[in-house]
C-alpha positions as CSV (number, residue, x, y, z in Angstrom):
1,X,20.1,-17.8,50.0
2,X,23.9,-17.2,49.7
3,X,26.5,-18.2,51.4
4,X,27.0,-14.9,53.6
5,X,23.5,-15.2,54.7
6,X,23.9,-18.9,55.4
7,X,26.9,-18.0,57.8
8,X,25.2,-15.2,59.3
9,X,21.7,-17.5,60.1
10,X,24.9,-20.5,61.3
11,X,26.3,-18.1,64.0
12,X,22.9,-16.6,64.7
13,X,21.5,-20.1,65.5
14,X,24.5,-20.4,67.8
15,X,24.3,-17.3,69.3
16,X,20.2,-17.7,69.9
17,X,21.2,-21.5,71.1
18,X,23.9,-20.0,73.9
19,X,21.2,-17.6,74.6
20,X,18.3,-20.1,75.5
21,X,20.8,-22.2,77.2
22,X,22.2,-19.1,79.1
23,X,18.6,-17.8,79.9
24,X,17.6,-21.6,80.9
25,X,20.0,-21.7,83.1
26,X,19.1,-18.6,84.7
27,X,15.4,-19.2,85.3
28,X,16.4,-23.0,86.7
29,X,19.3,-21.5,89.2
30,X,17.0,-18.9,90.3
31,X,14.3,-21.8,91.1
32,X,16.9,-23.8,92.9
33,X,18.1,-20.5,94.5
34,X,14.2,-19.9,95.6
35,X,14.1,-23.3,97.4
36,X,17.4,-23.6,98.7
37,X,16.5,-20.2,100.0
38,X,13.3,-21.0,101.5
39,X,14.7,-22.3,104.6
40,X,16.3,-18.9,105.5
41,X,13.7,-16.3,104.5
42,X,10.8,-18.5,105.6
43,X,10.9,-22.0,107.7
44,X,14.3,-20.8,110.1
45,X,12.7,-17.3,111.2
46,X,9.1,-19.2,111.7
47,X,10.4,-21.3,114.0
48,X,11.8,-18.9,115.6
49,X,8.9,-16.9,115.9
50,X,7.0,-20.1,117.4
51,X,10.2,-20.0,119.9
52,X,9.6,-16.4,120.5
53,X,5.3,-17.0,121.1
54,X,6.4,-20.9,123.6
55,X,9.0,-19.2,125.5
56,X,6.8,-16.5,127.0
57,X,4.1,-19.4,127.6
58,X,6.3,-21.3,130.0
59,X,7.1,-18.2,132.1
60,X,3.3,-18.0,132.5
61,X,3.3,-21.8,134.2
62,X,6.1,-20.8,136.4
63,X,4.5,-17.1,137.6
64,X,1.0,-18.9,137.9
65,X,2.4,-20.9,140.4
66,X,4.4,-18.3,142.1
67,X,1.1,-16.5,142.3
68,X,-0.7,-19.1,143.7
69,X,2.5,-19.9,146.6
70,X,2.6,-16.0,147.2
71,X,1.8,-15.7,150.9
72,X,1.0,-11.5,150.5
73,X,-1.2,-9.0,148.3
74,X,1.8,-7.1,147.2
75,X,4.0,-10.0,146.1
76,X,0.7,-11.2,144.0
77,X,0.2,-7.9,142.6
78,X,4.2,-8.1,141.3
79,X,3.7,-11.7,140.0
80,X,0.3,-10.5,137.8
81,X,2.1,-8.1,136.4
82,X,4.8,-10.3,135.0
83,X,1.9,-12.6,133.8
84,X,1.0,-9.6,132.0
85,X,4.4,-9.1,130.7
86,X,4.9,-12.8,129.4
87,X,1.6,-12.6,127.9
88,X,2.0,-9.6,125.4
89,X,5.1,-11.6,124.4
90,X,3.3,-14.1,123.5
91,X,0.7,-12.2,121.7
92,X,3.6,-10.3,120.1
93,X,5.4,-13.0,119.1
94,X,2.0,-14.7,116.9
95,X,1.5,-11.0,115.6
96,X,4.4,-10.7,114.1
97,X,4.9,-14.1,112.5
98,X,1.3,-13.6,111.4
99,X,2.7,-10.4,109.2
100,X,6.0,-11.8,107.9
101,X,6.2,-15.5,108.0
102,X,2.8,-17.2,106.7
103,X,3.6,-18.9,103.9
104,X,0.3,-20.2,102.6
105,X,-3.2,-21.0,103.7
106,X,-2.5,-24.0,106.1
107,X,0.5,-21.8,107.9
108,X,-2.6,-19.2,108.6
109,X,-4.9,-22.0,109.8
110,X,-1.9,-23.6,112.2
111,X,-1.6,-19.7,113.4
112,X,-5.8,-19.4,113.9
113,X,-5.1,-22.5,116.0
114,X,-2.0,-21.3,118.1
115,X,-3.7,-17.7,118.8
116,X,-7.2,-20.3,119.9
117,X,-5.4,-22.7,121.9
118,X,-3.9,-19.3,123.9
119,X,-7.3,-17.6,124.3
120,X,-8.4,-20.5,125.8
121,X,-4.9,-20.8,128.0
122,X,-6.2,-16.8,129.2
123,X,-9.1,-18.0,130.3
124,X,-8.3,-20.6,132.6
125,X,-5.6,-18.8,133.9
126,X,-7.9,-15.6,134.6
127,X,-9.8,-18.0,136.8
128,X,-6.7,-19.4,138.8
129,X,-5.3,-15.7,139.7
130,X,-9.4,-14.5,140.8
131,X,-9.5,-17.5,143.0
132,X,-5.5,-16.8,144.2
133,X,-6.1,-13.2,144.8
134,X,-9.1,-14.5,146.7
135,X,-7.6,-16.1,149.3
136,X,-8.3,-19.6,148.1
137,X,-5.3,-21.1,146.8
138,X,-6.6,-24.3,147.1
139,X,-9.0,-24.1,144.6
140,X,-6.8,-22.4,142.8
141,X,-4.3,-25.2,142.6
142,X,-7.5,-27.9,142.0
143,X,-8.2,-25.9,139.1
144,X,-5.2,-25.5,137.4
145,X,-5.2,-29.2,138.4
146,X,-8.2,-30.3,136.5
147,X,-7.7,-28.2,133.5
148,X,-4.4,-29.2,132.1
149,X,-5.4,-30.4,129.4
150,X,-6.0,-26.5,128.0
151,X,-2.6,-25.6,129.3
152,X,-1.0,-28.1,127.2
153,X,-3.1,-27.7,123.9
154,X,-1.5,-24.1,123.4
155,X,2.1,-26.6,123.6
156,X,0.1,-28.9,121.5
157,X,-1.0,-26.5,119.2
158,X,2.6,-24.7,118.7
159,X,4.3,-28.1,118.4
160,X,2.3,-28.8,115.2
161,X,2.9,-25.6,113.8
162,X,6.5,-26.2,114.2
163,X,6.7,-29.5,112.9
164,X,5.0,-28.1,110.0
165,X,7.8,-25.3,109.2
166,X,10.4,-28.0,109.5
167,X,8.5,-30.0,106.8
168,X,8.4,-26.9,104.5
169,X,12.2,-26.4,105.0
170,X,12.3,-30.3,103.7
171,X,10.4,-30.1,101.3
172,X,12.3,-26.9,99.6
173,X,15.4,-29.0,99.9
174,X,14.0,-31.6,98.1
175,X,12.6,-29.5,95.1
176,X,15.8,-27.8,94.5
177,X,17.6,-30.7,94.6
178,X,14.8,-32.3,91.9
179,X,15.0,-29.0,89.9
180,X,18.5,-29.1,89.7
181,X,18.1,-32.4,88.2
182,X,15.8,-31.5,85.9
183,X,17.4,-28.4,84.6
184,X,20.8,-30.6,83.9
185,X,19.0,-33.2,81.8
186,X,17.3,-30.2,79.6
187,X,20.4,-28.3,79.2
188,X,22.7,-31.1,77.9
189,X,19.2,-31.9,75.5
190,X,19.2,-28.7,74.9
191,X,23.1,-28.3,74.0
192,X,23.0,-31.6,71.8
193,X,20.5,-30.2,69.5
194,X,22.0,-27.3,68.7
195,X,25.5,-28.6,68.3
196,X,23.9,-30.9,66.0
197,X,21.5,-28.3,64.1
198,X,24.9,-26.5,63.7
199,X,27.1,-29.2,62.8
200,X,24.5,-30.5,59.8
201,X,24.3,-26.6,58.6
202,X,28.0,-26.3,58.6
203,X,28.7,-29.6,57.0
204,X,25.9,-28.5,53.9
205,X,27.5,-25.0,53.9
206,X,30.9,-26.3,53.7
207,X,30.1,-29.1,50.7
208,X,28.6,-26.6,48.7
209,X,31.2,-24.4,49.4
210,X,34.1,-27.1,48.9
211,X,31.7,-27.9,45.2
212,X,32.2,-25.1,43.9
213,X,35.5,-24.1,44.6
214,X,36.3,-27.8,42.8
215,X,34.8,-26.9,39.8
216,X,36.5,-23.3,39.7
217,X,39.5,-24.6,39.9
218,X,38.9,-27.2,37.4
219,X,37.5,-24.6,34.9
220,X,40.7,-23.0,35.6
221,X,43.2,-25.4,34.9
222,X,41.5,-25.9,31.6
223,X,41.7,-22.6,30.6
224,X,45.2,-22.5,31.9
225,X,46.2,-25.4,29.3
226,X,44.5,-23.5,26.6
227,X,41.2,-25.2,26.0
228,X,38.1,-22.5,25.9
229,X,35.6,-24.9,24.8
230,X,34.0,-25.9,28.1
231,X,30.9,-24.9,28.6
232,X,30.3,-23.1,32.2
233,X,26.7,-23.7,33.7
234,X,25.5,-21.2,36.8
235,X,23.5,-23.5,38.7
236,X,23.0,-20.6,41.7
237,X,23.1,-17.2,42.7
238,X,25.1,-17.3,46.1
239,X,28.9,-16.2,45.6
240,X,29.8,-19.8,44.1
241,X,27.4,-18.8,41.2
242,X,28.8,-15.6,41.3
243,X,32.3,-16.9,41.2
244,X,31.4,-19.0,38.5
245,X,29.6,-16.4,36.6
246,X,32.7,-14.4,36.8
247,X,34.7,-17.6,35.4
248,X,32.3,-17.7,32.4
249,X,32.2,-14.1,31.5
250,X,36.0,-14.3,31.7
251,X,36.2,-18.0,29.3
252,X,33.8,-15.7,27.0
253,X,36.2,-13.0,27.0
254,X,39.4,-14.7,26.4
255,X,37.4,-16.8,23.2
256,X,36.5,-12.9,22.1
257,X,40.3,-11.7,22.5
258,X,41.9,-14.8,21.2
259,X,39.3,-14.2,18.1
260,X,40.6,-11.0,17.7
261,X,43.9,-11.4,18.0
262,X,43.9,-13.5,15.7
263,X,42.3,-11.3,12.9
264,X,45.1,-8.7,14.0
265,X,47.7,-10.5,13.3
266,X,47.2,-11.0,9.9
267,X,45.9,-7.2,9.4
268,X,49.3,-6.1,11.0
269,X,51.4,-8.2,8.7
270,X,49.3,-6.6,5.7
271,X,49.9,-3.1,7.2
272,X,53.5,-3.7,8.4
273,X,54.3,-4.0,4.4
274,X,52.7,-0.9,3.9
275,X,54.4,0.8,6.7
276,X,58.1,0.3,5.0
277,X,56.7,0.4,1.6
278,X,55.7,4.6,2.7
279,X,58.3,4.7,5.2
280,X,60.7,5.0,1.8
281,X,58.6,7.6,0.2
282,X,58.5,9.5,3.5
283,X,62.2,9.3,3.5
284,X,62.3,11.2,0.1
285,X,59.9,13.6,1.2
286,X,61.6,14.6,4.4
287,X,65.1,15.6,1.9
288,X,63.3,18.4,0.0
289,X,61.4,19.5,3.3
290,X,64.9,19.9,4.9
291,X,66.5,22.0,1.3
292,X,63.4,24.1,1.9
293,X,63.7,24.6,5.5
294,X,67.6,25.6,5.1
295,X,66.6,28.3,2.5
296,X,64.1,29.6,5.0
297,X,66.4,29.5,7.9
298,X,68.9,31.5,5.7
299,X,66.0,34.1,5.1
300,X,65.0,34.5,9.0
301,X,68.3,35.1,9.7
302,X,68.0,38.7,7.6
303,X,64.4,39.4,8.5
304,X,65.9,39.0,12.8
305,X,69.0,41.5,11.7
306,X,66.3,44.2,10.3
307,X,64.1,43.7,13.4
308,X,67.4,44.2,15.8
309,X,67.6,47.3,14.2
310,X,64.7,49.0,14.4
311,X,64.6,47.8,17.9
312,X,68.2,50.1,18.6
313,X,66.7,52.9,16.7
314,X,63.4,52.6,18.8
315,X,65.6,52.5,22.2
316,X,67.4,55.2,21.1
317,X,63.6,57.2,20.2
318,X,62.8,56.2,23.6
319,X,65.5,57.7,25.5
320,X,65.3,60.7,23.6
321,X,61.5,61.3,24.3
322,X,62.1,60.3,28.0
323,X,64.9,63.2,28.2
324,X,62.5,65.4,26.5
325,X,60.1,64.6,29.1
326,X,62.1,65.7,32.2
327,X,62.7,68.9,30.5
328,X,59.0,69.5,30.0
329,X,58.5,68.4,33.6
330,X,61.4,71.1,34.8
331,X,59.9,73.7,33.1
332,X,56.2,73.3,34.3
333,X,57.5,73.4,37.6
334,X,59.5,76.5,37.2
335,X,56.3,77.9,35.7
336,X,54.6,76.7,38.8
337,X,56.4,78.4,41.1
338,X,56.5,81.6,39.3
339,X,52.7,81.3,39.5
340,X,52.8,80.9,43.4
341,X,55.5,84.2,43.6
342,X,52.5,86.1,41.9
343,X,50.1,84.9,43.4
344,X,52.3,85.9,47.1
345,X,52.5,89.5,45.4
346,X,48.6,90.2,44.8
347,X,47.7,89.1,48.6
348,X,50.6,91.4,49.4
349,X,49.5,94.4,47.4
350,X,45.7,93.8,48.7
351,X,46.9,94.1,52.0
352,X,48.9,97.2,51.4
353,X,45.6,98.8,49.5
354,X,44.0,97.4,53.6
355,X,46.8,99.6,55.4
356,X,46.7,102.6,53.0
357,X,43.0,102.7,53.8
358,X,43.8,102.0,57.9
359,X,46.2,105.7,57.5
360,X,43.5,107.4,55.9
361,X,40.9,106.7,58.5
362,X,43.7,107.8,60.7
363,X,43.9,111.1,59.3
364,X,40.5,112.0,58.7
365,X,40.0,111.2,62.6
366,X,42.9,113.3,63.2
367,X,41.8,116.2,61.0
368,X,38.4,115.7,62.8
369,X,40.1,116.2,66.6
370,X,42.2,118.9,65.2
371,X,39.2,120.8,63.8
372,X,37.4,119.8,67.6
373,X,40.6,121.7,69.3
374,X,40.6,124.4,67.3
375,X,36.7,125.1,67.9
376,X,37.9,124.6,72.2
377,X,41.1,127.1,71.4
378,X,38.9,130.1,70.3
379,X,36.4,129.3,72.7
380,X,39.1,129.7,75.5
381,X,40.2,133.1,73.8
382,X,43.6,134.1,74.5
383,X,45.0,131.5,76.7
384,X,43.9,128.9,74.1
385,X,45.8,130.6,70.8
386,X,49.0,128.6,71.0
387,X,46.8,125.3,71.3
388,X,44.8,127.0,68.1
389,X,48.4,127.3,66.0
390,X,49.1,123.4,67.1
391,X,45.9,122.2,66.1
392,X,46.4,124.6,62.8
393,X,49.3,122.7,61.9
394,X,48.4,119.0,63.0
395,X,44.8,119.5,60.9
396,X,47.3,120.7,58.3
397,X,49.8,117.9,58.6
398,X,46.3,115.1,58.2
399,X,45.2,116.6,55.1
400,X,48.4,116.3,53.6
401,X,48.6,112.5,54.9
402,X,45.2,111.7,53.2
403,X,46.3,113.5,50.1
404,X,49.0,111.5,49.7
405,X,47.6,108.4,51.4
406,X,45.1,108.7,48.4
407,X,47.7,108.9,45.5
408,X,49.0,105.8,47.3
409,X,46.1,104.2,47.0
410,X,45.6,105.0,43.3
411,X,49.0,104.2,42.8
412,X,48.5,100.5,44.4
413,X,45.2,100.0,43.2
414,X,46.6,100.4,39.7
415,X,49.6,97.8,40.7
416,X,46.9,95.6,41.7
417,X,45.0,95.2,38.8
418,X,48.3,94.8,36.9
419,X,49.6,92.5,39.0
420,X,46.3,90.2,38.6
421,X,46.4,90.3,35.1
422,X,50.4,89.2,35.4
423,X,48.9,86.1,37.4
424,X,45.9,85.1,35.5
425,X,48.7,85.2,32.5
426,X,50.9,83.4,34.6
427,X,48.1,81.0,35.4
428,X,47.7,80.7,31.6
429,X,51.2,80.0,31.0
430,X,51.1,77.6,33.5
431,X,48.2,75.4,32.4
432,X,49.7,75.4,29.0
433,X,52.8,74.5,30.1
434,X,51.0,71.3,31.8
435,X,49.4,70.6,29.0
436,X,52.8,70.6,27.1
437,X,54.2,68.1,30.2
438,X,51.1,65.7,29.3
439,X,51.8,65.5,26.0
440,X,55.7,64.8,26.5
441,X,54.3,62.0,28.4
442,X,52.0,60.6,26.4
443,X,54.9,60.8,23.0
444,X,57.0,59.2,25.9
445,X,54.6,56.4,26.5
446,X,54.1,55.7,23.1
447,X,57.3,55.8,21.8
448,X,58.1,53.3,24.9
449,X,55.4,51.4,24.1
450,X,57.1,51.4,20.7
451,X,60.5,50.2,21.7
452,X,58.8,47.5,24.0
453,X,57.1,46.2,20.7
454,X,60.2,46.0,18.4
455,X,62.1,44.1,21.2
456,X,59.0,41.5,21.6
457,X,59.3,41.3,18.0
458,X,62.9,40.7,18.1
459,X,62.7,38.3,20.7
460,X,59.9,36.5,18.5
461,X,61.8,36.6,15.2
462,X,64.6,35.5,17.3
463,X,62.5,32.9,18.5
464,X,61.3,31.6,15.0
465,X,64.9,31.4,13.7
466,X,65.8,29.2,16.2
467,X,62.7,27.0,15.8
468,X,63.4,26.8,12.0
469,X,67.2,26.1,13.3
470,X,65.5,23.0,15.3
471,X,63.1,22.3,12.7
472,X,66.1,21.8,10.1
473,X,68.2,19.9,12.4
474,X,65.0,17.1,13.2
475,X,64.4,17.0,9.8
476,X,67.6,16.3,9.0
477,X,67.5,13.4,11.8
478,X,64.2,12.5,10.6
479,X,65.4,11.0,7.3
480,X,67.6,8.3,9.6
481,X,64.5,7.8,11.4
482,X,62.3,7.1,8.8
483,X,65.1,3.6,7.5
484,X,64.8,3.0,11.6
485,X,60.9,3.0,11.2
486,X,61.3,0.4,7.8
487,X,63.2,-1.7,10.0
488,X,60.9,-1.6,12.9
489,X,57.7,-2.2,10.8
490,X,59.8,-5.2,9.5
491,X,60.8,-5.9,12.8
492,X,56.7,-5.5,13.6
493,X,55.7,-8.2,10.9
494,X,57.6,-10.5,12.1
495,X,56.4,-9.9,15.9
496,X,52.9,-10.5,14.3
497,X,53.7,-14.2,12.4
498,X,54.7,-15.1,16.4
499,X,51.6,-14.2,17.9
500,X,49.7,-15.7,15.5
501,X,51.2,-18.3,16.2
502,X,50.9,-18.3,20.3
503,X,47.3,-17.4,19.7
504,X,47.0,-20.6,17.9
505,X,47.7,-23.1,21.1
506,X,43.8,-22.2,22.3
507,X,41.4,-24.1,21.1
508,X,37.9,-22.0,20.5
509,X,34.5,-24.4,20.1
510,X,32.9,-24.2,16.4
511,X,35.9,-22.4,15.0
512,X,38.7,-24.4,13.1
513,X,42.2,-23.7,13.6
514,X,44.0,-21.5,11.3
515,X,48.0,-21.5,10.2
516,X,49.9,-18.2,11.2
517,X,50.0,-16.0,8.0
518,X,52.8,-16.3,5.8
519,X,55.2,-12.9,6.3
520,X,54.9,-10.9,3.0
521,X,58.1,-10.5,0.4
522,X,59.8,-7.4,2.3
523,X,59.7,-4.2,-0.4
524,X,63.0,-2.9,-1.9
525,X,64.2,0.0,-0.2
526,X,64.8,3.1,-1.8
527,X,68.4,4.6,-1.1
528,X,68.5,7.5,1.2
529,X,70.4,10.4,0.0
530,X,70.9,13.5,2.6
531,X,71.7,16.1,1.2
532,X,74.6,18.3,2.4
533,X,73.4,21.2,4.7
534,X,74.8,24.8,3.3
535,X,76.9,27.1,5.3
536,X,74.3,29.4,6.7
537,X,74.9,32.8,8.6
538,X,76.0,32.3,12.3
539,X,73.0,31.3,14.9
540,X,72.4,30.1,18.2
541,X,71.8,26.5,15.9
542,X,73.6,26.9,12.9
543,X,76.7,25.6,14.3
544,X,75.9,22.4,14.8
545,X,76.7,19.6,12.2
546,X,73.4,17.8,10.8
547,X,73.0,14.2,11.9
548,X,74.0,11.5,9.1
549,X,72.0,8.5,9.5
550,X,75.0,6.1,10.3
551,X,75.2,8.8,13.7
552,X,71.7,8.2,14.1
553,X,71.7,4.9,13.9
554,X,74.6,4.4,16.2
555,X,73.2,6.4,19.4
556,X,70.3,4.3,21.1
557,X,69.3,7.3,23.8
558,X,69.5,10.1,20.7
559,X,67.3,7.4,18.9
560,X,64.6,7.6,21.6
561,X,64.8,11.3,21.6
562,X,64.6,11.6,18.0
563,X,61.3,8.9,18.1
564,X,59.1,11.6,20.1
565,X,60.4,14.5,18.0
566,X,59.3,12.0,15.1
């Protein structure tokens, strides 16, 4: 079980232990509530419900008397009615304590009793108010007389009963009283055993808690001081063993680092001596590289003067072609509107042709009503001749309008059909002149397309001079890096003799200890010989002096730059 689960079943035993106590306490107070109670829900309204049946019952001794005194009919009559009266009160009164206040089997045979004793009351004093109603009072009053003692038993019989309430009441006192009693003695039993169950499972869950935090610590401090040969035994799998676990995987991996280390050390001095021994011939190697790059620096420097130029000539192209262009673009649209004007004078010659053929309807209508008024003029004889010579000369005057409304027409028609042949031509023109726009364009685009190329390029070559610039200038820095890397790989060997020799304070189990390795005879270094930098042809670089390697030394933040370019 671990140790969470022993904390949560610790406050879940105190928890359930308040609980029973809690619900103990409950149920006890509710029984002492119960008889403590008893008196007002049961014995106080019983008796007075026995009140309420012996009150009624002494009334009837007075008006039995007051019947028997009464000296006329009508007075009796007034009294019986009253012994009526106090009669059903009586009855009342047992009816109702027979439906709420019987409390067990004895309460209902004290009630059979009370209910007997008045039955028995009714009869005798039936007999007294015949005998008074009768006219015999005397007899009346000897039998009341002689028969007291059923007029008592019904006082007899409710005394008991009361008595026997008030003993109830008593008795409920006394058994709360003995319950609360009780109910103290088995809480504080109750309370001491689970204080103590809790106490003796806190007291196990703290020692073993207190255990192995001792030995934690203790495995600690010896690994603090160095010693790794204690052996670690997990005993559990609650958090302690956990913890502990975790201690002896971490003892295990320090052994595995130290062990490690250790090897390093001495394969770090080995490659330390390496490092400075090719740092030299690195050193050598980055001189020729930086000859080679100045002679190819000198070169990109040409090749980027061509390129400008053929970029000028291709802006230059460009313009040219986009001037061209416009001019083409003028042209079609002079073209097109040359080819709307002729298109404007065909509909305009069609609807002349329409109105030459609307007058020569007109005259051959008007020939036809002058031909109609010359037929009416002869028919009217004389008196229609001067109408005849009118009609002569207006038939006259329509044949010549439709003679020369027809060479009009031939005339137009004719201008027609040349005029659509001047616009289909026009239409040609004009399509080929569109044709000749699109091309412009396209010589435009290209040769644009063109210029944009030889300035990329420019930019580019641009570009690669100044890398090579760059490139020159690092390499030229490199060869002072390259005796700062000889003195940090020495700087690195030594660095490795000290750790081997901090690694050496642990102690590991079935390993002896070995010395730090010796640091190995440093390698002669090579002299470094830069070699000048040329005058080169001016660039955005070229201006700037090469880096000796006593500047390179000398600046700590160019060094760090110079490290990442390395």
């Amino acid at each position: 079980m671990t140790v969470a689960q022993r904390l949560y079943l610790l406050v879940f035993s105190a928890v359930l232990g308040l609980a029973g106590i809690a619900g103990l306490g409950m149920y006890q107070m509710n029984k002492i509530y119960a008889a403590a109670n008893m008196g007002n829900t049961d014995t106080v309204p019983g008796l007075l419900a026995l009140d309420d049946a012996l009150t009624p019952l002494t009334l009837l001794r007075i008006r039995i008397w007051q019947h028997i005194v009464a000296s006329d009919q009508a007075g009796k009559d007034i009294i019986s009615k009253k012994l009526d009266e106090a009669h059903a009160l009586s009855v009342a009164a047992f009816d109702k304590y027979g439906k709420e206040q019987v409390s067990d089997d004895q309460d209902k045979a004290l009630l059979a009793a009370d209910r007997a004793a008045l039955v028995q009351y009714d009869g005798l004093l039936a007999k007294v108010v015949a005998l008074s109603n009768a006219g015999k009072p005397e007899e009346a009053r000897d039998t009341l007389a002689s028969n007291s003692t059923a007029a008592n038993a019904i006082a007899v019989a409710i005394g008991k009963h009361r008595k026997y309430n008030m003993d109830l009441g008593m008795k409920s006192a006394e058994d709360a009283a003995t319950t609360l009693k009780d109910a103290k003695i088995f809480a504080a039993a109750i309370a001491v055993l689970i204080i103590a169950a809790i106490a003796c499972m806190g007291l196990m869950l703290a020692r073993k808690i207190v255990n192995a935090l001792n030995e934690a610590v203790t495995i600690a401090q010896t690994v603090a001081s160095g010693d790794l040969t204690k052996q670690i035994e997990v005993k559990s799998n609650d958090e302690t063993g956990k913890l502990l676990l975790a201690l002896k995987d971490m003892s295990e991996s320090l052994v595995k680092i130290v062990s490690e280390v250790r090897i390093g050390t001495d394969t770090i001095a080995t490659a330390s001596a390496e490092i400075a021994s090719g740092n030299l011939d690195l050193s050598t190697r980055t001189e020729q590289q930086a000859s080679s790059l100045e002679e190819t620096a000198s070169s990109m420097e040409e090749l980027t003067g061509t390129v400008k130029q053929n970029a000028d000539n291709a802006r230059q192209a460009n313009g040219l072609a986009t001037l061209a262009s416009e001019v083409a673009v003028k042209g079609g649209a002079v073209v097109s509107e040359v080819v709307d004007t002729m298109s404007s004078i065909n509909t305009s010659a069609k609807k002349i042709v329409d109105i030459i053929g609307v007058i020569d309807g007109i005259a051959f209508q008007t020939n036809i009503l002058a031909l109609n008024a010359a037929v009416e003029a002869a028919r009217a004889g004389e008196q229609g001749r001067g109408f005849a010579v009118v009609a002569s000369e207006v038939r006259s005057l329509a044949q010549r309008s439709a003679a020369a409304a027809k060479e009009i027409k031939v005339l137009i028609d004719d201008s027609v059909e040349k005029v659509d042949t001047g616009s289909k031509l026009v239409e040609q023109a004009g399509a080929t002149m569109d044709e000749v726009v699109v091309s412009v364009k396209r010589v435009n685009d290209i040769v644009a397309e063109i210029s944009g190329a030889s300035q990329e390029q420019s930019a580019g070559i641009e570009q690669v001079h100044r890398a090579i610039t760059q490139m020159d200038d690092v390499t030229q820095q490199n060869a002072a890096l390259v005796e700062q890397a000889a003195a940090a790989s020495r700087s690195m060997q030594d660095q490795a003799a000290n750790l081997a020799q901090v690694v050496s304070v642990f102690k590991l189990a079935n390993q002896a200890h070995k010395p730090a390795p010796a640091a190995p005879a440093k390698p002669a270094r090579a002299p470094v010989n830069i070699t000048p930098q040329p005058e080169r042809l001016a660039s955005p670089k070229a201006s700037g002096k090469p880096a000796t390697l006593s500047t390179a030394i000398s600046g700590p933040k160019n060094d760090a730059d110079d490290w990442e370019q390395f």
